[in-house]
N, C-alpha and C positions, 0 to 999 in steps of 0.2 A: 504494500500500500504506500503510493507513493513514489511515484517515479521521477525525482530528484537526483542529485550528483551522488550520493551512495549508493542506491538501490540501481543506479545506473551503472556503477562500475560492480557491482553485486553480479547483475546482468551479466554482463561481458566474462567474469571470472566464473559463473556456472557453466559459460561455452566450453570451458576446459575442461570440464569434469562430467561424465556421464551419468553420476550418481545425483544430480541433481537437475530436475527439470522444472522451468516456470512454466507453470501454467495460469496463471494470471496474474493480470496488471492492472492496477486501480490509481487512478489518478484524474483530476478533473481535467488535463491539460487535452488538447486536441492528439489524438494519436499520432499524425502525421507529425507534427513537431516534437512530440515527446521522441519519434526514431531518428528526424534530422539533428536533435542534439544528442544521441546517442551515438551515432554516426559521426558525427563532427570533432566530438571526445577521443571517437577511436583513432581519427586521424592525426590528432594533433598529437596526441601518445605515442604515434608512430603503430599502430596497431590493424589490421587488418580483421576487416566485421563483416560477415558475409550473412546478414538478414535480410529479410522484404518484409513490406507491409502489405497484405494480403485481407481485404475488406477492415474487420474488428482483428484482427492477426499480428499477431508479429513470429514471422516462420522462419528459425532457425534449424540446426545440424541437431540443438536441444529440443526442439519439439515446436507446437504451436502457440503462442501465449495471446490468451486472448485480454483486449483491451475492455475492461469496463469503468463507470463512471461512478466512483463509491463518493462519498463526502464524508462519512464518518462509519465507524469500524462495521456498525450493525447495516448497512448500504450491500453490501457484498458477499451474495451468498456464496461462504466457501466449500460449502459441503458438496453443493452440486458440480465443485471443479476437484474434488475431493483429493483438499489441501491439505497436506501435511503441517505446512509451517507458515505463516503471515510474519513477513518483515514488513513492520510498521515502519518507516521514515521520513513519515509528514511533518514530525517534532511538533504533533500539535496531541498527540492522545498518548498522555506520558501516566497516566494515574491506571490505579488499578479497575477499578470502574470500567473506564474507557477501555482497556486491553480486555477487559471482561467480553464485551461488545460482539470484538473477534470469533472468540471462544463460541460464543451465543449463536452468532452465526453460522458454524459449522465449522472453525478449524481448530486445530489439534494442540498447537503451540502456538505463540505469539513471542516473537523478538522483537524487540525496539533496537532503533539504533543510534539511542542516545539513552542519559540518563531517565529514570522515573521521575515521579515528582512526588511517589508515596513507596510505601511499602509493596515490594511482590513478591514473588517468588523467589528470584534469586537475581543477580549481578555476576557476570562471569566472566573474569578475566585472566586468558589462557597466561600460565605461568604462574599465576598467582593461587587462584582458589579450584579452578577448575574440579580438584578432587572433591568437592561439595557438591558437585551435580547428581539430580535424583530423578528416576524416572519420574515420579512425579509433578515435576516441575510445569508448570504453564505457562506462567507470566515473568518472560525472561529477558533480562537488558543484558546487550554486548558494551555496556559502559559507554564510553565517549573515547576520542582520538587521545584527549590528554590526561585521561583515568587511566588507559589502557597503559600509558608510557609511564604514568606517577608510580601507580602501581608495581610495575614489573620493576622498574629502576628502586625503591624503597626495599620492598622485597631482594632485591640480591644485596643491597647495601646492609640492610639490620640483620638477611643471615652473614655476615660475612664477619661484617664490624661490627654492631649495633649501632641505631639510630634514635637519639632523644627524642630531637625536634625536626620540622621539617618547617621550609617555605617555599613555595612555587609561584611563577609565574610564566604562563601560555602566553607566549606571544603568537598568537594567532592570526591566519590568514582572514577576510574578511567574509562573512557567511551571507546566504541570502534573504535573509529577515533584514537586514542592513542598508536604509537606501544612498544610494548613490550622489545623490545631493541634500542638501541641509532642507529637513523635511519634516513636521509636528510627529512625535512619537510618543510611544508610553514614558519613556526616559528621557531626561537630557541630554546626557553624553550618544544617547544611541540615536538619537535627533539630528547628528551631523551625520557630514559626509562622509562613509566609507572608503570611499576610492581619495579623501585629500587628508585624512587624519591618523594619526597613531590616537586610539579610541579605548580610554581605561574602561575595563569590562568587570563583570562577575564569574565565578567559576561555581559551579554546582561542584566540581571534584572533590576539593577538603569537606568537604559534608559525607558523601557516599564515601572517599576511603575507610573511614572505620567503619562503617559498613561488611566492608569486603575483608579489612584490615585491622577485628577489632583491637590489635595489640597499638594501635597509632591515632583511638579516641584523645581527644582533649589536645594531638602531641603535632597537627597541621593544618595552616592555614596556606591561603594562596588568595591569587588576582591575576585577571587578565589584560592582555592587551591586545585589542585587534586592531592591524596593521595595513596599509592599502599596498596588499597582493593577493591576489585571487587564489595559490594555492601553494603549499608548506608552510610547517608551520615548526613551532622552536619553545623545548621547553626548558625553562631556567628553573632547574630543581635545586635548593641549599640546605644542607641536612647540618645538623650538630650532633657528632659521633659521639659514643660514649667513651672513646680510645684518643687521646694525644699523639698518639705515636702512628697512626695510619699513612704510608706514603703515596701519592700519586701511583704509583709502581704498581703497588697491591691493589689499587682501585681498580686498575686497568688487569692486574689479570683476574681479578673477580666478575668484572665485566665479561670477560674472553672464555671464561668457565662456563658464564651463565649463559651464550651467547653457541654456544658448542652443542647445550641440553636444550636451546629454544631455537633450531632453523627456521626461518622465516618468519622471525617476531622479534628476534633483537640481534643487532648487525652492526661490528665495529667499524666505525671510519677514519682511518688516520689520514686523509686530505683537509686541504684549507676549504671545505667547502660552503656555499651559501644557498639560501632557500630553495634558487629552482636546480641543484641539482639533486635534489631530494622528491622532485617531482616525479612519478612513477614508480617510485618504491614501495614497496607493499609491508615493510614493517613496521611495530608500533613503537621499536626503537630504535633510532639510526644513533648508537653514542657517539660524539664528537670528541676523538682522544686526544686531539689539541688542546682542547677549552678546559679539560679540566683544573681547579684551581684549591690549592689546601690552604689554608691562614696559619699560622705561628699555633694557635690554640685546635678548638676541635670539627672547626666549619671547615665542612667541603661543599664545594658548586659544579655541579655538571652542568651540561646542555645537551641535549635530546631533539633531534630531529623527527620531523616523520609528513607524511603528506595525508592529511585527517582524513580526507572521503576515502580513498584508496585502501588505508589502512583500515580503516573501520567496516568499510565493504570486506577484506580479507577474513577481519575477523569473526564477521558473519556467518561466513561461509564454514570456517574450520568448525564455529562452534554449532552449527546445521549439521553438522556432518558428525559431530559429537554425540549430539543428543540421538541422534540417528543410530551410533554406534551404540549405545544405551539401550535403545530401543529392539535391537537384535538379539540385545545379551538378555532379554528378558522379556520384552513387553513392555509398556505403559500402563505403570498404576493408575 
């Protein structure tokens, strides 16, 4: 639900995998433009996309996906395209209620792909908690682009050294809720222009980490900044170790460890690199082994790359395919 720039590169990434076929699409957009910017993507990615648009259709190598016009969860009956799984990605039905909706209509699981805004079923973020997954699960979020990175980067840092305190800050690419010129909105700051300001923002992350992470309640805060570029995005993690003596050195090969046991979610980079060469990467952590920096005492500051739609669509998919595996080993409670 929701054929935006995630569920868009979602798309594209189930073309490679046989075990995953879309069979419908819900979006109010006109079909014919929802596949010329799907098409458009794939070209600028350098990517080759061999679909048609056939009446309500969209007929790929994965099968036929049909186009319908839902507006909200209960619009779309899934049962009679008898769906497995609904990735929500409208970032507008984040409560449990609303994911309820889904359900109601006939399908079986429900992924958001961003945070909730209530309690659900579970938050799942590969590397981190994933062993917490239950066949019973329903209402399930793949976290956010800078959950996913906070997360995983925290976790290898407090097993390694231990971590007190944490602070982040997302400097984020510019999303499309955002308009474009200086424009009356819920907020002030999000009132301006996207495309001419560096835009202090909010992060829902320091809230859901203890969540996912309840050993790191009370012990992280953050804020964001969204930045006029359309896509990578950079995260400013600074922890306060419980260790004085930790050196850059050891950071890097705990990074390199954890990096060996997660292929294609955390990825060392020892170039000078800048946001769009991070563009088309599909992991949730691109660490930057230049940037890291230790103080005299016990603060250490990473920076984390990663490209949020891409990444978040990636992690969709592994964790479809999870629940999927779950569902073999046993059934669905």
């Amino acid at each position: 639900m929701g054929f935006g720039e995630i569920n868009r590169h979602l798309y594209r990434l189930c073309l490679e995998d046989d075990r995953i076929e879309v069979a419908v699409i819900s979006d109010i957009g006109r079909p014919e433009i929802l596949v010329y910017l799907l098409e458009a993507e794939s070209k600028r990615n350098k990517g080759k996309l061999n679909v048609k648009l056939e009446g309500n259709y969209l007929v790929s190598k994965n099968g036929r996906a049909r186009f319908v016009k839902g507006i909200a969860p209960t619009d779309v009956p899934w049962d009679a395209f008898d769906v497995d799984v609904v990735v929500d990605a409208t970032g507008k039905y984040r409560s449990r209620k609303e994911m309820q909706g889904h359900l109601d209509a006939g399908a079986k699981r429900v992924i958001l792909s961003s945070l909730p805004s209530d309690q659900i079923d579970r938050i799942v973020i590969n590397g981190v908690n994933r062993q917490t997954m239950k066949k019973s699960d329903r209402l399930i979020s793949a976290g956010s682009s800078t959950t996913n990175a906070t997360a995983i980067m925290l976790k290898i840092i407090d097993e390694a050294f231990g971590v007190d305190y944490a602070m982040l800050t997302t400097v984020h690419s510019y999303t499309a809720d955002q308009p474009l010129r200086d424009t009356v909105g819920t907020d002030f700051r999000r009132s301006r222009s996207a495309a001419e300001n560096i835009i202090p923002n909010d992060t829902p992350t320091p809230r859901w980490i203890p969540e996912i992470m309840p050993e790191f309640k009370g012990r992280i805060e953050g804020t964001a900044l969204n930045v006029p570029i359309p896509a990578g995005s950079l995260l400013d993690l600074t922890m306060v170790l419980k260790d004085n003596s930790v050196t850059v050195e050891q950071v890097d090969q705990a990074i390199e460890k954890a990096a060996a046991k997660l292929p294609g979610v955390v990825e060392i980079c020892e170039d000078p690199i800048v946001s769009v060469d991070v563009v088309g990467n599909r992991h949730s952590v691109i660490y930057d082994k230049q940037a890291t920096m230790r103080s005299k005492g016990k603060m250490l500051k990473i920076l984390i790359w990663y490209h949020n739609t891409l990444a978040m669509g990636s992690r969709i998919k592994d964790l479809i395919l999870a629940y999927e595996k779950i569902n073999e080993e046993g059934g669905v409670k």
